[in-house]
N, C-alpha and C positions, 0 to 999 in steps of 0.2 A: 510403476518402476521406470518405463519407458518418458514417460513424461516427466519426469524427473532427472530425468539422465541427461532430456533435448534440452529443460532448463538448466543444468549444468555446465553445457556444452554452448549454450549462447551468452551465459553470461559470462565463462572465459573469456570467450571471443571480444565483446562488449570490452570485460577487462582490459583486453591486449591490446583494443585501440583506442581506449580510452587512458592509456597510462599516462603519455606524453604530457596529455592537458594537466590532469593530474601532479605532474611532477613538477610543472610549472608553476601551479595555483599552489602547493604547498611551503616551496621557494620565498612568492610573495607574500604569502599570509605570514611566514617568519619575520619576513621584513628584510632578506637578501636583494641587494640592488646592483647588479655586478654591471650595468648599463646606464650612463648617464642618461639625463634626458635630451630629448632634442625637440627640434624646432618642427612643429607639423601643423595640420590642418582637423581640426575636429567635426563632426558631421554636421555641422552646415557651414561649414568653408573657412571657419576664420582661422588666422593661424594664434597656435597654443603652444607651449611648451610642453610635450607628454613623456613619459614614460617606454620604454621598451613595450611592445605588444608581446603574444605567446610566440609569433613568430621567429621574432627578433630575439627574444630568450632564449627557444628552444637553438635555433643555430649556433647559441653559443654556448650551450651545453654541449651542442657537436663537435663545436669547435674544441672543446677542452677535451670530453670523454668519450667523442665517436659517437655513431649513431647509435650504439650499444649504452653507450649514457644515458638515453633520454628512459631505459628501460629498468632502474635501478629500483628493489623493492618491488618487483612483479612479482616474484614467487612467492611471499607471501600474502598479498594481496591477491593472487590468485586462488590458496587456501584459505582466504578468509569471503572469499566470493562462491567458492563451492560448497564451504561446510553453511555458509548463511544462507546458500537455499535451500539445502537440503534441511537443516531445521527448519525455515521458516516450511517447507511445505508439507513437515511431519507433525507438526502444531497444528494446521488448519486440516490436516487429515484427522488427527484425534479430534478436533473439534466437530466435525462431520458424521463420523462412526459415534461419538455420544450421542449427538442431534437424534441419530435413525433410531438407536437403544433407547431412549428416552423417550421416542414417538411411539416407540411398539411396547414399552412397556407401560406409558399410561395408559394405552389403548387398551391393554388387557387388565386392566385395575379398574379401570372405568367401568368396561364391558361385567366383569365378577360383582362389582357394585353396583350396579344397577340391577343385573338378575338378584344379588341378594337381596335387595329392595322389595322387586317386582314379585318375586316367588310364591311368599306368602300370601299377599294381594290374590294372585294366580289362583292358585291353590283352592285359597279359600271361598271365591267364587263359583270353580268349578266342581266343589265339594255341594254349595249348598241348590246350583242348579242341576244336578243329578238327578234328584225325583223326578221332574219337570221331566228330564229330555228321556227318561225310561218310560214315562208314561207317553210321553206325546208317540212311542215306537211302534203303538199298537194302535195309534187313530193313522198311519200313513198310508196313504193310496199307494191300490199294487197294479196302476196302471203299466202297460210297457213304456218303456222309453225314459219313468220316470228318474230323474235322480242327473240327467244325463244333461250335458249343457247344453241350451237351444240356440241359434244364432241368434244375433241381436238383426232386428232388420228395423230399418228406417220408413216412415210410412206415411203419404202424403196426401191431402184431399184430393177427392174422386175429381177427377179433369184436369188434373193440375200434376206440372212434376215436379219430382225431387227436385231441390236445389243441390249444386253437386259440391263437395265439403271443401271446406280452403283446405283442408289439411290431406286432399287426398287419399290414400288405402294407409291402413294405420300402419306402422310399425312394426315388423317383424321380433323385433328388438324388447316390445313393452312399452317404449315409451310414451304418455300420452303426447305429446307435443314433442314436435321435429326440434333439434339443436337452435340456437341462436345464430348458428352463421345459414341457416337457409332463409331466414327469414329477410324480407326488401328493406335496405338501406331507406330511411325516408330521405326526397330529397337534400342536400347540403349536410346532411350528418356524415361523418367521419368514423368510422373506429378509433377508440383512442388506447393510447401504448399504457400499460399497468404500470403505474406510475408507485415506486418503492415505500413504503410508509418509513416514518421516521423509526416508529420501533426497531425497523428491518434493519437502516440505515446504522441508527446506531449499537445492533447486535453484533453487524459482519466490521466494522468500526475497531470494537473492542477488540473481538476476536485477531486482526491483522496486526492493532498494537500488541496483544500477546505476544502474538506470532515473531513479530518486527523486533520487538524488546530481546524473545529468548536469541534470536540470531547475533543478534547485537548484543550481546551479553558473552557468548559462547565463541563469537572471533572477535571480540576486542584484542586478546591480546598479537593476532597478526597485523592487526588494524596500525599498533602501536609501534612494531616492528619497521612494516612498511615505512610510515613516515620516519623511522630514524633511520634509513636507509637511505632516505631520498635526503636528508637533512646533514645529510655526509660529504656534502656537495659543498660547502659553504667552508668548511675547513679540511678539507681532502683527509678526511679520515677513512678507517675502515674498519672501525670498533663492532661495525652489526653489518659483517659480510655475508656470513649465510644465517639461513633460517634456525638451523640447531642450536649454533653457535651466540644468538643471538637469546633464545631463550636462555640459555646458560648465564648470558652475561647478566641480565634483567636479574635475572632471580640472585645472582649471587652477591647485585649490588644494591638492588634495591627490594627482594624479598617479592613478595604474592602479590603486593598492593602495585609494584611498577607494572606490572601485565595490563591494570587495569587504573592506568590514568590518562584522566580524561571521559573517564565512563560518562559522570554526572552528566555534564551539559551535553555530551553527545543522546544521551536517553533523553531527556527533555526535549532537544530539538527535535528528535524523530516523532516524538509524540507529539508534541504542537504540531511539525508542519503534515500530519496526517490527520489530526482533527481538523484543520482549518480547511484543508482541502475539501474533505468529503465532505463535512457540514455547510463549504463553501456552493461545492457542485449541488449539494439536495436543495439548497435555498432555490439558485440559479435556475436548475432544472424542472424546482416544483411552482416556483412563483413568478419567473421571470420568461420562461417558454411554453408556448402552445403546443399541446399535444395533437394528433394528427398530420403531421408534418411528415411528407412522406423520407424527407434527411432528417428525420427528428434522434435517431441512433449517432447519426454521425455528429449533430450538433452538439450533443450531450456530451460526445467523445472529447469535442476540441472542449467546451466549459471545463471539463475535469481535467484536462492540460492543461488550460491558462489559470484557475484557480491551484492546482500544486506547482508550476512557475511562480505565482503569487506570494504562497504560503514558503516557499522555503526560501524566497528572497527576505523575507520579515522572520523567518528562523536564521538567516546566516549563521549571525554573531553569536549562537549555539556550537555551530561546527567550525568557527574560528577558534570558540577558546580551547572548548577538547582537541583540537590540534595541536594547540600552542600548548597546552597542558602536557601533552604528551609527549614533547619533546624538551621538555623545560629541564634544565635542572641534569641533564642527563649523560653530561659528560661529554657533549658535544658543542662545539664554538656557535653551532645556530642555536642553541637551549639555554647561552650561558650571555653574558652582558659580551658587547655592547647590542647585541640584538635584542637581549629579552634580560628585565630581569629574574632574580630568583620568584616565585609565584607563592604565595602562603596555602592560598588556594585556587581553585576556580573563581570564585567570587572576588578576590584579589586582583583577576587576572582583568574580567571582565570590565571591574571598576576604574581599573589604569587604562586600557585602552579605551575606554569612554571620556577617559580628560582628555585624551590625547587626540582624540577625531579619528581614532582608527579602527569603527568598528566594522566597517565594509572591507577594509582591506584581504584585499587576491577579489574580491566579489566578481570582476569585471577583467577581463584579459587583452580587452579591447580598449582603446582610447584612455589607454587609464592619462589620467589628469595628476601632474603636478601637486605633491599636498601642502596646502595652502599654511603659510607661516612656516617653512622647513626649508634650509637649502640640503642640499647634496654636499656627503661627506666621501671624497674619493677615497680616500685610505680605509676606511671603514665599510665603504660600498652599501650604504644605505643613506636616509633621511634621520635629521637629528634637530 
């Protein structure tokens, strides 16, 4: 419970300063350009016509709605960041408590099968050597001492001594042979780190996509909220002011299904860029690194960051369009033309911004570039 709570409480936090970026990436991804471009220098010197950076954005969100602006659509994005951990980490707890019930009850099914097996085997040997060992009762020597265990002693030709045992006084323990870690390293050999078999890899895999899915399923609809909160920016509305409010209006205009648009391609992308990650890092880490390494933890660390930076740059256009889906259509001047048309579907959506050269768009906050074949429309405050 306590570990649940401290994850709760960092990923607020996360939240709260993470909004800003946030509110700016969601702006661009609509296609709002309230900033012409200007004349700059791109990373190796030359000069370019760019775009507004998150800086230059975010200032003039201040400028318009104070620094209380840049923070529009926190509150529910802050209940959709507490309730998605606490499912994601009561899924991978039930998956846990089956694991150990499933361990201990083959154990004991196994264990009943095989004495039922073994029994009559048992049984029936001991039935037919009984004469034997009655009779043999009355040939046993009534020496004293007998029956009593003798020490075992080691014993060596006359002039000559024992040679004295590698293994030392035995074990107190039972063991015939000392653990594996007393034994001498031969030179140049390593210990090497237990390296995850793929079964493993893709069991805890699935389990996290479970995991990932129900969280994402169960705060989509503040997810949806949030962004038309932040998308109110664009036509100084105030249609989704607070969070109650907001539900009410969804459901009363657009029923069950507006809670939950933009689901599709946001489940998709979570699930691709978590398979590619991890199947990315078990490749890397099982075929491209030497084990022994004494930063061999730490390397492993950074592979499994630079492989999910990887994977969710080549997932973007997943979480542009459940964005853009989400705000389509919805009563607000960023969802409705000239920014976006009406959508049929996801697939719709995706398809038009693929003729369009727009499937990175918001990707990059920094040096955005000019899009190429488009001027600036001042009255309109985008590219056309």
């Amino acid at each position: 419970m306590a570990d649940a709570a401290s994850q709760v409480l960092l990923g607020s936090g996360l939240t709260v300063l993470s909004q800003p970026l946030m509110y700016v990436k969601v702006l661009v991804q609509v296609g709002y350009e309230p900033l012409p471009p200007t004349l700059g220098r791109n990373i190796f010197g030359r000069q370019v016509y760019q775009l507004p950076g998150l800086f230059s954005y975010a200032k003039h969100i201040v400028k318009v709605d104070g620094r209380a602006g840049l923070f529009k659509g926190l509150a529910p994005r802050l209940c959709s960041s507490a309730i998605g951990t606490v499912v994601h980490s009561k899924v991978l707890q039930r998956y846990q408590e089956a694991e150990q019930a499933e361990v201990v009850c083959s154990s004991v099914c196994f264990a009943f099968c095989m004495l039922s097996l073994l029994f009559p085997f048992v049984f029936l040997r001991s039935f037919l050597l009984l004469p034997s060992f009655l009779s043999s009762l009355s040939l046993l020597p009534t020496s004293p001492g007998f029956g009593q265990p003798q020490p075992c002693i080691r014993s060596a030709p006359v002039g000559q001594e024992l040679p004295p045992s590698p293994w030392g006084q035995r074990p107190l323990s039972g063991q015939l042979f000392p653990p594996d870690s007393s034994l001498p390293l031969q030179p140049g050999a390593s210990k090497k780190e237990p390296v995850s078999s793929l079964e493993q890899v893709l069991k805890e895999t699935s389990r996290e996509m479970v995991a990932r899915s129900a969280a994402t399923l169960i705060t989509h609809p503040f997810h949806v909220i949030t962004l038309r909160c932040m998308v109110q920016f664009i036509g100084r509305e105030t249609k989704y002011s607070g969070t109650l409010s907001a539900f009410a209006t969804i459901y009363r205009e657009e029923g069950i299904l507006g809670f939950f648009a933009g689901l599709i391609p946001r489940l998709l992308g979570d699930i691709l860029s978590l398979w590619l990650c991890n199947m990315l890092a078990y490749l890397i880490n099982t075929y491209a690194l030497e084990n022994g390494v004494s930063t061999m933890t730490e390397i492993k660390s950074y592979s499994q960051a630079v492989t999910g930076f990887f994977a969710s740059m080549l997932t973007y256009p997943f979480v542009l369009v459940s964005n853009l889906m989400a705000v389509n259509n919805c009563g607000l001047a960023g969802g409705l033309l000239p920014y976006a048309p009406t959508y049929s579907s996801w697939l719709d959506c995706w398809s038009q911004l693929h003729r369009e050269g727009n499937m990175s768009r918001g990707n990059s906050l920094f040096f955005r570039k000019v899009p190429a074949g488009k001027r600036y429309v001042w009255e309109e405050q985008r590219f056309r």
